[in-house]
N, C-alpha and C positions, 0 to 999 in steps of 0.2 A: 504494500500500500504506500501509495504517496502523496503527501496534503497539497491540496490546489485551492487556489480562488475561480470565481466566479464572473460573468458579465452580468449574474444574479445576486454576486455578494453585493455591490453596488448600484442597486435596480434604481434609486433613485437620482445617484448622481449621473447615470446613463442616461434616467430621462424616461418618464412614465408617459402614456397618453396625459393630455390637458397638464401636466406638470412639470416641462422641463425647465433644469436650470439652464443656465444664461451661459454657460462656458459645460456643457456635459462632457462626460467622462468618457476618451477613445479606447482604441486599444494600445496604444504608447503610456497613455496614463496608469489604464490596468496591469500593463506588464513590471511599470514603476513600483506600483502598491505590492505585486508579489516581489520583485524584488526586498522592497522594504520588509516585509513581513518575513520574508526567508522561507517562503513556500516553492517550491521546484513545478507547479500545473497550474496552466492557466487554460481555463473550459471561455470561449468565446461563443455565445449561445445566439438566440434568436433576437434580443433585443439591441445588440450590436451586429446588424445581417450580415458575414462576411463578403456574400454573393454582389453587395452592391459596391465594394472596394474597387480598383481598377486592376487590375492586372499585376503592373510594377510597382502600384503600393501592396499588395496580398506578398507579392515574390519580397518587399524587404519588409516587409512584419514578419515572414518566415527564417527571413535572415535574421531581423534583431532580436527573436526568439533565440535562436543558438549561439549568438553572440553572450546571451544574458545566461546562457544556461537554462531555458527553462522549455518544459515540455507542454505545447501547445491541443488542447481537444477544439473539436468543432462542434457547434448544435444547432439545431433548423426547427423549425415546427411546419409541418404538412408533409403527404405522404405522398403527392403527386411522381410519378414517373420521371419527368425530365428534371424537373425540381430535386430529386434524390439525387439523379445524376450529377447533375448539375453542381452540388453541394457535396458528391464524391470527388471530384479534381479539387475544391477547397480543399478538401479535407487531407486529401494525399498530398496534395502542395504542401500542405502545413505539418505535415507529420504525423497527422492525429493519427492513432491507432482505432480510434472510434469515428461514428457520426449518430450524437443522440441525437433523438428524435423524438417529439411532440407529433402523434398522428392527427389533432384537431389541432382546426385553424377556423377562425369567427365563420369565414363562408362555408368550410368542408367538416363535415363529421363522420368520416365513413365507418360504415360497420363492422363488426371486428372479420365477417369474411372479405368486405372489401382493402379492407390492411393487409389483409393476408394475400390475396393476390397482386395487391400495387409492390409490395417488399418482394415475393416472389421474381415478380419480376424484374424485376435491380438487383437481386441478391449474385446471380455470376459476376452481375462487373465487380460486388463488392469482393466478391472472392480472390478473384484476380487482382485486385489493388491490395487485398490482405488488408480490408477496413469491416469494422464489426458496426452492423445497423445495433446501436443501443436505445431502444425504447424506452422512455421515461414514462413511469405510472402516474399518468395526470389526469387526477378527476375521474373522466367520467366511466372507465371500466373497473370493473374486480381485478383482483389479481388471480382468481382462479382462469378471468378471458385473457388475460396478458398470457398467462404458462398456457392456453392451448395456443394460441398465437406461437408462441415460441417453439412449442413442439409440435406443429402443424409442421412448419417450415425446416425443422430438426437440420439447422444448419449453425457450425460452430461461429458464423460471421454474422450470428442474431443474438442479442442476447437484452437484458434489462438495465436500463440505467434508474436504479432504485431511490426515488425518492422517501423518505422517512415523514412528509408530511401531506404531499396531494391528497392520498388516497380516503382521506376525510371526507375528499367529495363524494365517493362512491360509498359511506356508510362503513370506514374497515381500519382499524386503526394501528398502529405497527407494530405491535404486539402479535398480529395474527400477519400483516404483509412481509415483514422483512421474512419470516419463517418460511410463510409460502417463497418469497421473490428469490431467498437469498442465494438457493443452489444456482439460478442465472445471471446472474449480478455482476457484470463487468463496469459498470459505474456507480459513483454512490455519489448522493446528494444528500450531504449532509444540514439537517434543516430542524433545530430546535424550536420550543413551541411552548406556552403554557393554555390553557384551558380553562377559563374560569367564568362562573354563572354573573348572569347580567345585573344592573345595580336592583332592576326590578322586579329580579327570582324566574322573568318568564324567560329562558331560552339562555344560551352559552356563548361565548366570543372564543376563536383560537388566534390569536396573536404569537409572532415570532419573537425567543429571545436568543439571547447570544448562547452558544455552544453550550452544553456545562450548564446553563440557568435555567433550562425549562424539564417541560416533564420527558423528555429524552433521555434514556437509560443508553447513554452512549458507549459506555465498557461491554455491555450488553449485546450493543447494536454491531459492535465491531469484532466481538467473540463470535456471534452468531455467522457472519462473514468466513469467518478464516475456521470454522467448525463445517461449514458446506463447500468449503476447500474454493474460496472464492477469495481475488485480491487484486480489487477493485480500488482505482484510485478516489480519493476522498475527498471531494469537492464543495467546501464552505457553500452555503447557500443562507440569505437572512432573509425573514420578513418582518422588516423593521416600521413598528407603527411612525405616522407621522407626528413630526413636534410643530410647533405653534407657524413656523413657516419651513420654507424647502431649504435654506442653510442651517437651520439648526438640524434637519433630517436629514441634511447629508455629512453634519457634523456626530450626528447620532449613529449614523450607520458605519460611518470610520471604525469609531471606538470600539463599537460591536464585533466588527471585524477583528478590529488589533485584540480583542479579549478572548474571541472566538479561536482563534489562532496561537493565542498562548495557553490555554486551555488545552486542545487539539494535541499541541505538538508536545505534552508529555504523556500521548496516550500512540501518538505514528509521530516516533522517530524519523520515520526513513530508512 
């Protein structure tokens, strides 16, 4: 296992629908923050597209990656055909040994056999570049439809990029997911959380806290890994409520980071 940041550790200084700040966060600044933090993986996800870079800037992001030492993943959301592909040359340009993937997108939801035929079909070029589609458990499936998904296609260049907090959407919480997920688990997203009922008694809030502070059993979360012989790089991810405006949130979401991170790294050395 080896700890990495996110284009998710930083969601808000990257820039939310209706909330970006006025100088957002690239991928030059992101690779900054891991350097500073002394994390060796940096995941570039869907809210930083790489697809819309130019060419000669993707070729020296790949260069100022190994210039820094550090190892670059790739993330998309949508399952379209050419889109996959498309987002395979990213991916092998940069090194990544993975391409997670979100199969919903605001216009597309397709059904878990429609996933299974769209990856079907992209899964040879993946084979031959030697890049693993890693599916991220987001929302709206069980993780019992993610494992046939996976063992529909019973190919070793499929596998789960595991989330520890989405699957709340789908009514499942990670006590029973990471269990089920973890024998396929080639990414982890790691994603703390607290739980706590409303000022009014009627209904619950999940809120994200930094690594180490919420109800995430993370010695737990990372035994259950390397007991399903699974060793998956371990990718900070926050969901940091907002403060009274968008620089104290992105002053908030630092800190979290920096806490989460020295937390983290007396549990993955490296």
């Amino acid at each position: 296992m080896r700890l990495g940041i996110s284009s998710y550790t930083y969601t808000w200084a990257v820039g939310v629908p209706g909330c970006a700040p006025a100088t957002p966060l690239g991928v030059e600044g992101l690779l900054q923050r891991a350097v500073a933090l002394g994390v060796g993986v940096v995941q570039i996800a869907d809210n930083i597209p790489l697809i819309h870079l130019p060419e000669p800037e993707r070729e020296r992001l790949a260069t100022r990656a190994q210039v820094l030492g550090l190892q670059l993943e790739v993330g998309t959301r949508a399952v379209a055909t050419e889109h996959l592909l498309a987002y395979l040359r990213v991916a092998h340009l940069m090194g990544s040994r993975i391409l997670r993937v979100v199969t919903d997108t605001v216009e597309h939801k397709p059904s878990k056999r429609e996933v299974m035929s769209l990856l079907d079909a992209v899964l040879p070029s993946f084979e031959r570049a030697n890049v693993i589609i890693s599916i991220e458990n987001h929302d709206r499936f069980t993780a019992r439809e993610f494992i046939d998904i996976i063992t529909t296609l019973a190919s070793p260049h499929v596998g789960i990029c595991l989330d520890t907090a989405n699957s709340f959407g789908a009514l499942e919480g990670p006590a029973m997911v990471v269990q089920e997920l973890a024998p396929f688990t080639v990414n982890l997203h790691l994603k703390d959380f607290a739980i706590a009922r409303l000022h009014h008694q009627m209904g619950f809030v999940i809120e994200g806290r930094p690594a180490g502070q919420g109800r995430l059993d993370v010695p737990w979360l990372l035994a259950q890994l390397r007991n399903a012989g699974s060793d998956p790089n371990v990718i900070l991810e926050l969901w940091t409520p907002p403060a009274r405006n968008i620089a104290e949130t992105i002053a908030k979401e630092a800190l979290w980071a920096e806490q989460s991170i020295r937390y983290l790294r007396g549990l993955i050395p490296d």
